[in-house]
VOBA-1610 file (N, C-alpha, C; in pm, whole numbers, padded with zeros to 5 digits, always signed):
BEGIN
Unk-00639+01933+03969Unk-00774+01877+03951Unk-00804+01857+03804Unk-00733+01927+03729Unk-00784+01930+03578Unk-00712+01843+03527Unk-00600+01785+03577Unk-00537+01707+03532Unk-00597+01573+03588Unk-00630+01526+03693Unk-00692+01409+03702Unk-00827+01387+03620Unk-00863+01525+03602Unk-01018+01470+03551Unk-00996+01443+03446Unk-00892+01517+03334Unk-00884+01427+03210Unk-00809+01308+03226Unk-00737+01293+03298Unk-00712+01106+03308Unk-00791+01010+03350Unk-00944+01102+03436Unk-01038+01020+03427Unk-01116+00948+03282Unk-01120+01145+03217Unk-01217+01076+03111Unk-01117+00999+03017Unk-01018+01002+02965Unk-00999+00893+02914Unk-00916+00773+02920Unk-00978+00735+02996Unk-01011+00603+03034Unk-01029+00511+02922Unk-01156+00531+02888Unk-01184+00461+02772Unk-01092+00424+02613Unk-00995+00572+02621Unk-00945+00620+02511Unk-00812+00471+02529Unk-00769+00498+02669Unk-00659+00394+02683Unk-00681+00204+02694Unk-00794+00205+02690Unk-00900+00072+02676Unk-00855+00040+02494Unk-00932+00155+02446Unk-00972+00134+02299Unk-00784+00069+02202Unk-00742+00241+02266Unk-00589+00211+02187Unk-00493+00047+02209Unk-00595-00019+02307Unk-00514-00078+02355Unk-00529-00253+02312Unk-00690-00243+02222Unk-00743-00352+02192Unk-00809-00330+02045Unk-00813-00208+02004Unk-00920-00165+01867Unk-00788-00231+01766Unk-00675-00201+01740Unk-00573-00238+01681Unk-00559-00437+01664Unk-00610-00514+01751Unk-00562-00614+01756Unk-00727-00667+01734Unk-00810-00576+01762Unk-00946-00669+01658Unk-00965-00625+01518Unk-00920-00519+01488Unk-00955-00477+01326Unk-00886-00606+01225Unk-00724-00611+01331Unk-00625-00689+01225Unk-00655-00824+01224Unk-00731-00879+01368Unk-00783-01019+01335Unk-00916-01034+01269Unk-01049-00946+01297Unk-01088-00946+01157Unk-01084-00973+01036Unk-00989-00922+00979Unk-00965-00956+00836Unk-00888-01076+00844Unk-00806-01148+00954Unk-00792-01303+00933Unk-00858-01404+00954Unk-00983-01325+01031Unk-01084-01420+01043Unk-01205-01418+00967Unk-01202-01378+00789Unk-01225-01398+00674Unk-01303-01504+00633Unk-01169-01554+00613Unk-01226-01690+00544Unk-01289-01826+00622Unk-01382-01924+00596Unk-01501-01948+00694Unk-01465-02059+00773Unk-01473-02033+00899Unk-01425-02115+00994Unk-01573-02208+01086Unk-01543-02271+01185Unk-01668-02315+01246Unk-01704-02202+01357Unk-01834-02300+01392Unk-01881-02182+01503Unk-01804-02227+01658Unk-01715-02289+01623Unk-01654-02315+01779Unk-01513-02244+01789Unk-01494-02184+01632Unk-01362-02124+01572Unk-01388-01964+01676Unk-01501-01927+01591Unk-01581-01813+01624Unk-01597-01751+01789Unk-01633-01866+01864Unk-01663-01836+01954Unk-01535-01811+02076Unk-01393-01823+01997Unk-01285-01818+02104Unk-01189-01744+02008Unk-01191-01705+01931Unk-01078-01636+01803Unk-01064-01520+01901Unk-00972-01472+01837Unk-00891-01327+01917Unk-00992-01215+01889Unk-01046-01176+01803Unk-01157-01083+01785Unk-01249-01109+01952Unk-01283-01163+01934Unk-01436-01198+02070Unk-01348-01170+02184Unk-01198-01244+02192Unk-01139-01255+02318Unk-01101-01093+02388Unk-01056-01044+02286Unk-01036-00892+02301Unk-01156-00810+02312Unk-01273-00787+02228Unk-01391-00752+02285Unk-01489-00795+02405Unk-01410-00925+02402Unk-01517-00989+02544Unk-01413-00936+02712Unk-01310-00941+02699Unk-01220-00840+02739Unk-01227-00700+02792Unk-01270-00628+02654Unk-01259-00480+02723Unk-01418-00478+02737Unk-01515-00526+02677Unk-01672-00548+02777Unk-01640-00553+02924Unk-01580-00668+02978Unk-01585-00651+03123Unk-01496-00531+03164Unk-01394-00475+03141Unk-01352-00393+03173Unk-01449-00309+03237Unk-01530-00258+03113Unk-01609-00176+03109Unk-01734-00156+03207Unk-01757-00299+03233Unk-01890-00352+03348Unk-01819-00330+03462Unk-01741-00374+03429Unk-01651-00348+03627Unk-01691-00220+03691Unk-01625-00131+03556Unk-01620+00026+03600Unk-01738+00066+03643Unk-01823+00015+03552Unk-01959+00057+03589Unk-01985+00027+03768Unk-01995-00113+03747Unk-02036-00182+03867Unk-01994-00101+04002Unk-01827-00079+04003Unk-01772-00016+04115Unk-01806+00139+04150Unk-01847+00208+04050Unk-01897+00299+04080Unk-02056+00293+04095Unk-02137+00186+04072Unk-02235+00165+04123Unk-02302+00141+04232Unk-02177+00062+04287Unk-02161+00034+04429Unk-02150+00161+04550Unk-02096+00236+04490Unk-02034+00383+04531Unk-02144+00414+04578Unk-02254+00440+04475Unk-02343+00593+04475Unk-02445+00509+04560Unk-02482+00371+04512Unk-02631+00298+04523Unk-02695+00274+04647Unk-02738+00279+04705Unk-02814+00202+04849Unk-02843+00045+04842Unk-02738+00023+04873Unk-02740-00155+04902Unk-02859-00224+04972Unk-02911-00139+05102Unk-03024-00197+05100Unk-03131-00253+05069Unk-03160-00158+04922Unk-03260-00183+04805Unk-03213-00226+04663Unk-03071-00280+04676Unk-03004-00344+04560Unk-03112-00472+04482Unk-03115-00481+04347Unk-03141-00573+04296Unk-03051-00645+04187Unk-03103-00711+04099Unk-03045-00791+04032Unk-03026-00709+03909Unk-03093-00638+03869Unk-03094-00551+03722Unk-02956-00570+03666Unk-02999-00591+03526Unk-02883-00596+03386Unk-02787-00468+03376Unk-02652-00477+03369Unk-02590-00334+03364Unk-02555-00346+03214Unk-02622-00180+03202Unk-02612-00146+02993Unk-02546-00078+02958Unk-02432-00032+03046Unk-02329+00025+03036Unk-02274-00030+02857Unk-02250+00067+02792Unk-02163+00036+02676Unk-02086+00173+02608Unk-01980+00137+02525Unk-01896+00228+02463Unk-01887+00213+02324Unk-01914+00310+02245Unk-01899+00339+02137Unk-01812+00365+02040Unk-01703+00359+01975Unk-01609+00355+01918Unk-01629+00407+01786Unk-01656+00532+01734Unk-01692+00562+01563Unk-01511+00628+01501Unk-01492+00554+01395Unk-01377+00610+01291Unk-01418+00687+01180Unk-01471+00778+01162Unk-01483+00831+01029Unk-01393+00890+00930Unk-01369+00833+00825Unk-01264+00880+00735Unk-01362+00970+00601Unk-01328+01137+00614Unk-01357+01233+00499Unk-01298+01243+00382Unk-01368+01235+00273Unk-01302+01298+00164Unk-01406+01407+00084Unk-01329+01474+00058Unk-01407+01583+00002Unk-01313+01659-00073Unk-01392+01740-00197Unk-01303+01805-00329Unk-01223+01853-00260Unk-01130+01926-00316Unk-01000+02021-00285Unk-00862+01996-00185Unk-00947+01832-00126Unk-00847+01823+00032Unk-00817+01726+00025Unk-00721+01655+00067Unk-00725+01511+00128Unk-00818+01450+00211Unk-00796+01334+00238Unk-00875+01248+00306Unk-00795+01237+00474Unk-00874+01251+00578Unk-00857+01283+00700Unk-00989+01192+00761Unk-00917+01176+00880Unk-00953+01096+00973Unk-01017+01160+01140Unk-01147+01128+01171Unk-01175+01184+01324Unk-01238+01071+01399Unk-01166+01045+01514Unk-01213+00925+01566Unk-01305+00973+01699Unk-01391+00919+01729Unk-01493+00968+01830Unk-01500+00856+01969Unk-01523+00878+02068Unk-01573+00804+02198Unk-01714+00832+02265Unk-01769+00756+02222Unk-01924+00783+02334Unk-01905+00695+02439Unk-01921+00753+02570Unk-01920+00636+02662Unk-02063+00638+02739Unk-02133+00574+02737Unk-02277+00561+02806Unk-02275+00465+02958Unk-02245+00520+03064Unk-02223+00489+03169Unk-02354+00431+03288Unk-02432+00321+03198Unk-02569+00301+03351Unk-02527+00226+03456Unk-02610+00272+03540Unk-02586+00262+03675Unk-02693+00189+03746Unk-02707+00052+03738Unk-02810-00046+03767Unk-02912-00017+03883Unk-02801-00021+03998Unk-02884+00040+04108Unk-02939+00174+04134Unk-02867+00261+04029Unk-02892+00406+04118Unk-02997+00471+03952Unk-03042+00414+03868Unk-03023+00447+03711Unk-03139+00525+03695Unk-03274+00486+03804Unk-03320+00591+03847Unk-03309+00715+03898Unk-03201+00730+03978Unk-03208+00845+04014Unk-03093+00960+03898Unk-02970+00897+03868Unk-02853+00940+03798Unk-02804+00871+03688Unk-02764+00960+03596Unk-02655+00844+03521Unk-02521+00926+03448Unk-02420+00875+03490Unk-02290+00922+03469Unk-02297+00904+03297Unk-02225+00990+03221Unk-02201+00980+03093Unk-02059+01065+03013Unk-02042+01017+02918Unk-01863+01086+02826Unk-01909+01061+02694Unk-01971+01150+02613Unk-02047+01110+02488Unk-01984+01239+02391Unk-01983+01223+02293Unk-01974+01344+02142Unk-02091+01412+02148Unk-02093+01521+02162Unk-02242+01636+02107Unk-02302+01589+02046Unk-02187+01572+01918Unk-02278+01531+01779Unk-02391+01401+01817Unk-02318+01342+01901Unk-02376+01177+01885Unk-02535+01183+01965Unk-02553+01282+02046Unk-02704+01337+02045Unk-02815+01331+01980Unk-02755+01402+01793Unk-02849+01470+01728Unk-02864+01357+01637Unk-02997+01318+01626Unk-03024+01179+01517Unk-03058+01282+01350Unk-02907+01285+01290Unk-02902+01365+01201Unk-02814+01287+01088Unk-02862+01254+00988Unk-02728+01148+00930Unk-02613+01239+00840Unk-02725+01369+00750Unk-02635+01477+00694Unk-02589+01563+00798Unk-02546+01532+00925Unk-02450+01619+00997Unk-02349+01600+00934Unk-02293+01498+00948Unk-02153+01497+00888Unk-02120+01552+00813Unk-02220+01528+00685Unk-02170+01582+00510Unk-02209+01730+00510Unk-02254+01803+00607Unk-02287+01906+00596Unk-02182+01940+00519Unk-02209+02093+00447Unk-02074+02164+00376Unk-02085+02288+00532Unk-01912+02320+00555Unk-01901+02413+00668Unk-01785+02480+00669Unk-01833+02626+00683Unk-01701+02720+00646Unk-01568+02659+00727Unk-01475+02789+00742Unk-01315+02751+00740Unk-01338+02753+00897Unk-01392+02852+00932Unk-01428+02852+01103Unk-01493+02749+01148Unk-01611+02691+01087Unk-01709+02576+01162Unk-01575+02471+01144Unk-01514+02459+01060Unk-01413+02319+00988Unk-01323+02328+01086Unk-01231+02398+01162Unk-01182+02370+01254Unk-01199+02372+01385Unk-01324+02412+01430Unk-01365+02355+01549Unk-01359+02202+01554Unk-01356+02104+01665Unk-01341+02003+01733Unk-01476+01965+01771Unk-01528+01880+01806Unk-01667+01810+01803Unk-01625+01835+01983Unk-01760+01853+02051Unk-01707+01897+02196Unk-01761+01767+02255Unk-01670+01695+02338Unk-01674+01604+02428Unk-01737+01626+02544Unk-01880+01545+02616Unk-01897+01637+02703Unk-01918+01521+02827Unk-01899+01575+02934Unk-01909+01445+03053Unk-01979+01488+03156Unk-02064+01464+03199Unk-02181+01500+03347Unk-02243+01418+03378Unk-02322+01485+03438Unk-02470+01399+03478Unk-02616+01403+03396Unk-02706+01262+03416Unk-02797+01306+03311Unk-02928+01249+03398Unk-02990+01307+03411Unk-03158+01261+03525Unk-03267+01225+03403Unk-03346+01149+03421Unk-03428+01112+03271Unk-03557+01047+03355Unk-03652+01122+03352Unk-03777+01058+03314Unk-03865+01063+03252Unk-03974+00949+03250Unk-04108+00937+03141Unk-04229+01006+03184Unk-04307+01101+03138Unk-04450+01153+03229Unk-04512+01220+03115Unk-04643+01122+03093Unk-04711+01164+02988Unk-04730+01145+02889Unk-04620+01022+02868Unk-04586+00995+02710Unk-04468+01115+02638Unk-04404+01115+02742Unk-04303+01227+02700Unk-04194+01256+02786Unk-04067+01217+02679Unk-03932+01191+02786Unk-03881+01266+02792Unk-03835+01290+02935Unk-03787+01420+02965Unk-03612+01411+03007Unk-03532+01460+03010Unk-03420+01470+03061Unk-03302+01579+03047Unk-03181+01596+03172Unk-03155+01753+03221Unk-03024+01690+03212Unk-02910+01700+03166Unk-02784+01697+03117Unk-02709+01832+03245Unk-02601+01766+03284Unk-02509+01877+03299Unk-02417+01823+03371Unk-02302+01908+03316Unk-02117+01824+03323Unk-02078+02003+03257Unk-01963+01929+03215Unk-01839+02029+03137Unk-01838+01977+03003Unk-01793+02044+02930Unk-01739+02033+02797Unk-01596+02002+02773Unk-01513+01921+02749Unk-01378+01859+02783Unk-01309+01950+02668Unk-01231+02053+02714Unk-01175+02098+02550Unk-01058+02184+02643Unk-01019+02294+02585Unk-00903+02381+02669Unk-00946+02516+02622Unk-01031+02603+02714Unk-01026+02565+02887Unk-01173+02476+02861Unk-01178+02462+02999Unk-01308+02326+03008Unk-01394+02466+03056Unk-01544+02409+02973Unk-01671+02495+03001Unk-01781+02410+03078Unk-01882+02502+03140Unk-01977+02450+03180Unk-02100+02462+03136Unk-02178+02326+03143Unk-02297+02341+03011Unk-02426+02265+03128Unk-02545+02275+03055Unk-02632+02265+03101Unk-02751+02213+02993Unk-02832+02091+03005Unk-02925+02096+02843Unk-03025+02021+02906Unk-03161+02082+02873Unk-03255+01988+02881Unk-03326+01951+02747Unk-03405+01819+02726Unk-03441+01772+02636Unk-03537+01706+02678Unk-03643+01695+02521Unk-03781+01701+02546Unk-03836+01600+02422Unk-03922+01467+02408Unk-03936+01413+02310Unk-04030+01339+02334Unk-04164+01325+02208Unk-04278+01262+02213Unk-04335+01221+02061Unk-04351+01133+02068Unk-04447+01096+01944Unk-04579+01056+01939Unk-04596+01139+01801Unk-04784+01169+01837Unk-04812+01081+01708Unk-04867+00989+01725Unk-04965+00939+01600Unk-05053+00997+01570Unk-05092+01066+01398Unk-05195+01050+01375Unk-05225+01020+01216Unk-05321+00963+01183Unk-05391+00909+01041Unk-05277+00830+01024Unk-05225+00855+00898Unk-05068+00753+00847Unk-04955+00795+00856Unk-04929+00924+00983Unk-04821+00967+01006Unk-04788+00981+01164Unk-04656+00979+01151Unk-04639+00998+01271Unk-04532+01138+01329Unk-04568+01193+01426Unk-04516+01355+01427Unk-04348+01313+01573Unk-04255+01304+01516Unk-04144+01291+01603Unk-04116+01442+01625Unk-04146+01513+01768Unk-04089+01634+01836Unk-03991+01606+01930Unk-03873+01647+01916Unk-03757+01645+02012Unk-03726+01808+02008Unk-03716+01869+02138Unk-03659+01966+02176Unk-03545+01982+02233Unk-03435+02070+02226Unk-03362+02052+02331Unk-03286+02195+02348Unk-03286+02263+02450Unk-03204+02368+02496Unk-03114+02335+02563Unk-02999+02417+02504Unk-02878+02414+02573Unk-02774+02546+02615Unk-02740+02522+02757Unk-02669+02686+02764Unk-02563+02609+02790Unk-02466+02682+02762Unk-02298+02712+02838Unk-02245+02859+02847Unk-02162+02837+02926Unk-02137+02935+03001Unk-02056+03083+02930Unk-01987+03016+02821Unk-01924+03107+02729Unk-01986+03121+02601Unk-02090+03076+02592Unk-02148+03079+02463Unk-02318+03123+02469Unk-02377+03114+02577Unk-02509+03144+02560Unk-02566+03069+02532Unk-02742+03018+02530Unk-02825+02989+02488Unk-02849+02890+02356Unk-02881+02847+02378Unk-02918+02767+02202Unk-03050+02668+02199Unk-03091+02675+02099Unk-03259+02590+02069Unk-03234+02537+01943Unk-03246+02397+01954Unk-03261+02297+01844Unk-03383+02204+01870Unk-03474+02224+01732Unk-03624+02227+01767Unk-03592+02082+01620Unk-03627+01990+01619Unk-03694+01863+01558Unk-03866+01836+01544Unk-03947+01860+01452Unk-04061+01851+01384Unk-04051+01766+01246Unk-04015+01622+01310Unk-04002+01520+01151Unk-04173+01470+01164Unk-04209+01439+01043Unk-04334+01377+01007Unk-04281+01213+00940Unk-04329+01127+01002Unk-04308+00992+00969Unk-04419+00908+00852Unk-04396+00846+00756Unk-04489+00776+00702Unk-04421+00635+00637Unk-04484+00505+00714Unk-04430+00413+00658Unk-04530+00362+00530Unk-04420+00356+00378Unk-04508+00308+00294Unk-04496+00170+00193Unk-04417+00116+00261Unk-04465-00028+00265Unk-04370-00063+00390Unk-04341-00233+00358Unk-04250-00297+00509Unk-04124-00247+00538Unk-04081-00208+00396Unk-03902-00188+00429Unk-03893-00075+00396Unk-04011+00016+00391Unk-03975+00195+00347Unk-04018+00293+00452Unk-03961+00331+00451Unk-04066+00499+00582Unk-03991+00641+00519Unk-04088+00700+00461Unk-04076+00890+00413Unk-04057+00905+00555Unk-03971+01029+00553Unk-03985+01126+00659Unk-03958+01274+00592Unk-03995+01351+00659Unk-04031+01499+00635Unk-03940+01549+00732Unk-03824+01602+00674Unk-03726+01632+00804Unk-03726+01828+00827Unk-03762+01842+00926Unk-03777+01966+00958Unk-03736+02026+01045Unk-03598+02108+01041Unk-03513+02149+01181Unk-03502+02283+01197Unk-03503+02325+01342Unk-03492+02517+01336Unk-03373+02541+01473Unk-03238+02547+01443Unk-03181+02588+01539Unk-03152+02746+01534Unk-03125+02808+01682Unk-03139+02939+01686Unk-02992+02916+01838Unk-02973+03036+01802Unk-02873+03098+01911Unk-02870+03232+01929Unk-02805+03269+02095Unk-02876+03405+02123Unk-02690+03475+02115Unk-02654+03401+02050Unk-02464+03489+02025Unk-02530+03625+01928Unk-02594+03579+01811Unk-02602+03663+01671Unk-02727+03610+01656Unk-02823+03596+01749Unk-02972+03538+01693Unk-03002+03523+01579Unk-02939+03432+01500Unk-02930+03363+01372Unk-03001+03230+01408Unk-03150+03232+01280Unk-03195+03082+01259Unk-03151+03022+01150Unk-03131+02898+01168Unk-03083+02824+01082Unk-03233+02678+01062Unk-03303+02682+00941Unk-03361+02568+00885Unk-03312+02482+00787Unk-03329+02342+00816Unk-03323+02242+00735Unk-03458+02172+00705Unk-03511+02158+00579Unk-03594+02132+00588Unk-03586+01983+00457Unk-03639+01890+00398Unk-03653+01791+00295Unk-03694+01666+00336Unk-03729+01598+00218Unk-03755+01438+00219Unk-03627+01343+00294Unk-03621+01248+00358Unk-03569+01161+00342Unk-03636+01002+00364Unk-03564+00932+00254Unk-03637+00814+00254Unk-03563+00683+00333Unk-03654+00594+00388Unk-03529+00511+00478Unk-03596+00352+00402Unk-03497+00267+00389Unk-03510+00168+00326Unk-03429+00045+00354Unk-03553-00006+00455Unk-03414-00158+00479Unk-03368-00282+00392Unk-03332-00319+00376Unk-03265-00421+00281Unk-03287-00519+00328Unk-03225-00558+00473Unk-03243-00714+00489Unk-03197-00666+00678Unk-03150-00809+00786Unk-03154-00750+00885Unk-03004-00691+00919Unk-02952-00694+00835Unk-02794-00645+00865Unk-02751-00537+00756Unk-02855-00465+00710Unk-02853-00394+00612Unk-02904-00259+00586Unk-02932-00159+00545Unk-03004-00047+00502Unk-02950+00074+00463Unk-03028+00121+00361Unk-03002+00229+00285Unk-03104+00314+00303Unk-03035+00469+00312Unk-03109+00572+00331Unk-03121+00726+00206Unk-03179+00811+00174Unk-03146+00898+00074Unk-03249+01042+00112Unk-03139+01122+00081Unk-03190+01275+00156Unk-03179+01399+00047Unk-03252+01470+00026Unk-03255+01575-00014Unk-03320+01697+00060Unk-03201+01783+00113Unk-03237+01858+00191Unk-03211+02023+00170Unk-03243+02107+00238Unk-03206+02229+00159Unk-03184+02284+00301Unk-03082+02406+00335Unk-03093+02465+00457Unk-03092+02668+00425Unk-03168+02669+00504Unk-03154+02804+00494Unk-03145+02905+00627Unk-03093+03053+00646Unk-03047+03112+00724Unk-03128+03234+00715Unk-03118+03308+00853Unk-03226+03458+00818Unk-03129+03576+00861Unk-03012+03565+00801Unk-02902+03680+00769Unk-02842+03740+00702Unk-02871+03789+00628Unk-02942+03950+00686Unk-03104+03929+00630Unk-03132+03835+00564Unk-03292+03803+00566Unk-03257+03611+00486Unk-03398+03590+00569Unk-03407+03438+00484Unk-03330+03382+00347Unk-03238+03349+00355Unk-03179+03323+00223Unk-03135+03164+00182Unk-03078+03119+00077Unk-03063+02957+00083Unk-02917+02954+00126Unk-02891+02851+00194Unk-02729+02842+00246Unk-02642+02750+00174Unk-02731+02663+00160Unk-02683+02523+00131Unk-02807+02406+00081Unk-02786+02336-00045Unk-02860+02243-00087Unk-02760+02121-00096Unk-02815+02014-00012Unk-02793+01865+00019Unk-02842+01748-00050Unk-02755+01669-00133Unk-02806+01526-00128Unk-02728+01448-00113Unk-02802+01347-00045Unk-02687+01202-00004Unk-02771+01050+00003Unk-02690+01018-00013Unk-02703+00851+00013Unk-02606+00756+00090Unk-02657+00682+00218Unk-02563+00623+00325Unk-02672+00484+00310Unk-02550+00416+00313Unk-02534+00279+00302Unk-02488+00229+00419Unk-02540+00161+00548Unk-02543+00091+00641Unk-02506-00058+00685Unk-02444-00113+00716Unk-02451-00287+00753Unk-02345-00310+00882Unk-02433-00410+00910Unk-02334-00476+01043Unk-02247-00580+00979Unk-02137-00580+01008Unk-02032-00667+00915Unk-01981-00799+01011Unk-01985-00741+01127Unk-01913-00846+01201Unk-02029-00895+01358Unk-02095-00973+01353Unk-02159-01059+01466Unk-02278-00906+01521Unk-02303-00883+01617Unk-02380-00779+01665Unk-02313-00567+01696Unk-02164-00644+01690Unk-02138-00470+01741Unk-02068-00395+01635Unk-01995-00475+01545Unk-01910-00372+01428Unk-01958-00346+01287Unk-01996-00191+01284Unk-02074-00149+01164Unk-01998-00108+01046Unk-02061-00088+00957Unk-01955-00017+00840Unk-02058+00068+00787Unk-02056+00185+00750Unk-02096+00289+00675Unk-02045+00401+00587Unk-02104+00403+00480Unk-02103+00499+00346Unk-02156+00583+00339Unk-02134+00710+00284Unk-02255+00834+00275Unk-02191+00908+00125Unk-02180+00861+00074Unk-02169+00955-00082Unk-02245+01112-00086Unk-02221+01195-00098Unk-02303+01343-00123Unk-02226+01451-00165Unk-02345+01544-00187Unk-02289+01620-00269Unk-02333+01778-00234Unk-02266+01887-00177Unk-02315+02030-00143Unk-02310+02087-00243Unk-02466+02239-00288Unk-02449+02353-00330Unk-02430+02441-00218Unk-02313+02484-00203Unk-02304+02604-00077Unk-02290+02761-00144Unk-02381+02823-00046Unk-02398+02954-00090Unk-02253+03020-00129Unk-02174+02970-00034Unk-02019+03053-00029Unk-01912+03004-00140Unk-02002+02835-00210Unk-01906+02885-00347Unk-02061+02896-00453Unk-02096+02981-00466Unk-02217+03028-00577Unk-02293+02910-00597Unk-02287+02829-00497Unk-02361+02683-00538Unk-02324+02560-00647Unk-02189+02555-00648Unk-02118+02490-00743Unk-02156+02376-00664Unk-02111+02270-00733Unk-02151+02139-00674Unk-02011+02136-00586Unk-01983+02045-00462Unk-01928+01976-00417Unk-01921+01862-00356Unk-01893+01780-00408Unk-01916+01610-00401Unk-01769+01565-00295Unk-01845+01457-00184Unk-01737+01414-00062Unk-01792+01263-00076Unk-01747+01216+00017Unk-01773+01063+00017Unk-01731+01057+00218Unk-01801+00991+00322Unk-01778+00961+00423Unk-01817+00821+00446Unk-01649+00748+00510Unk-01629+00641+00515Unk-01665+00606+00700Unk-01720+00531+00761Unk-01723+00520+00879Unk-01733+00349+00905Unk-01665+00359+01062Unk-01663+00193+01071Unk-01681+00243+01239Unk-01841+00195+01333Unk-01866+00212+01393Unk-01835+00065+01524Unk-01764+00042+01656Unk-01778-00055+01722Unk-01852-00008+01824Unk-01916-00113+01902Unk-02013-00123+01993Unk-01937-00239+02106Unk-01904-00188+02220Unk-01831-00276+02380Unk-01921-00239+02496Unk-01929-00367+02547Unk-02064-00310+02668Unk-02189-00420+02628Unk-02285-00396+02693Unk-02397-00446+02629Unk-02472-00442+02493Unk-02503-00538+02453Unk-02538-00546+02289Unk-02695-00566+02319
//
């Protein structure tokens, strides 16, 4: 059984390997400026327009599966897959590579009631210094946990609710469980973004990651935010805060730059500073609607080297298959 289910989940993985290689390299031959009738049939599109349907099929046939045909309609399937490459560099090490799969699985007919999903943890948390975090020798070789279940989601109140639960794809496979909680409150010239979310698994216990950002847009292409985070776990009931400015700044519509100064701190063996953050990520869509490119230059004081500076650079080139 454990063996089919990982040849279920990747699926996608044998999609990607099988077409990501033959659009990157036509990409760059499809450079220099051609017409729009060039465009619309070049090997890039043919291969993404390609593993898109792949992807709808899958959907579809398992839509068919679960759905009640009786009450079938016409609804759009938004099934899409995510494709992120991030390449690290940071002092002391080489430059290394982690490639990620989100697969977002809707289910037209049934999307009310269920929705199948194969997504990164990380890709959850709308956090841009996750990445650049600085993280000991233990956090550094853990693996980003892949997780695949079911996800129920509704709206009541002005406040979205939804209950996650699958396994965690790793060796051995765990079982997890998360609900999540998110509303935005206007008031005066700010706006208060609360996302909650608890999560248990089965070998690890409990965990609370609490989001309290304050929003202020101050002119067309700027918005402050006040980023304010409190995760807790019941392993070593250790809190962990992040708290600072970040400023977001669009450029144009295929464009934007962002800049953070953040500080995090821990309450072990009492409140102390862990780590001081700054960065700057540079954003753009490079190619038609789905292929991104991103920069994040930064730089850690970590408690564990006396707060010396450490300066990284994260390279990422994000694709988007499925609905745009």
């Amino acid at each position: 059984m454990r063996a089919s289910l990982r040849q279920a989940l990747t699926f996608p993985l044998k999609l990607i390997m099988r077409n990501l290689v033959t659009i990157l390299i036509a990409i760059f031959l499809s450079l220099p400026v051609h017409s729009k009738d060039y465009y619309r049939k070049n090997i890039v599109d043919k291969a993404h327009e390609k593993l898109t349907q792949q992807i709808i099929r899958l959907s579809n046939e398992i839509d068919e599966f679960f759905a009640d045909t009786k009450h079938s309609d016409n609804s759009i399937n938004k099934s899409k897959l995510k494709i992120s490459l991030d390449t690290y560099f940071r002092e002391g090490r080489g430059p290394y590579m982690t490639p990620e799969i989100n697969y977002q699985l809707v289910l037209p007919k049934t999307q009310r009631k269920l929705q199948l999903f194969i997504e990164n943890e990380d890709e959850s948390k709308e956090d841009e210094t996750e990445r650049t975090k600085f993280k000991t020798a233990k956090e550094d070789d853990e693996e980003n946990d892949v997780s695949a279940g079911l996800r129920y989601a509704i709206e009541e109140s002005g406040i979205d609710f939804s209950f996650d639960t699958g396994v965690l794809v790793n060796v051995p496979i765990v079982v997890f469980s998360k609900f999540r909680a998110k509303k935005r409150i206007p008031f005066d010239q700010w706006v208060l973004k609360v996302n909650e979310e608890v999560k248990w698994v089965n070998d690890e216990g409990f965990t609370s990651d609490l989001d309290l950002d304050f929003d202020k847009r101050l002119s067309r292409k700027l918005i402050l935010r006040m980023v304010n985070n409190a995760f807790w776990n019941d392993e070593d009931y250790t809190i962990k805060f992040e708290n600072g400015p970040s400023l977001l700044q669009k450029l144009s519509k295929k464009s934007a730059l962002s800049y953070h100064a953040h500080v995090i701190t821990v309450n072990k063996p009492e409140f102390v500073v862990e780590n001081y953050i700054t960065q700057i990520t540079y954003r753009e869509r490079i190619y038609k609607k789905w292929l991104f490119f991103q920069v994040s230059p930064f730089i850690n004081f970590p408690r564990e080297r006396n707060f010396h500076r450490t300066p990284g650079l994260v390279l990422s080139f994000d694709a988007i298959v499925g609905h745009l």
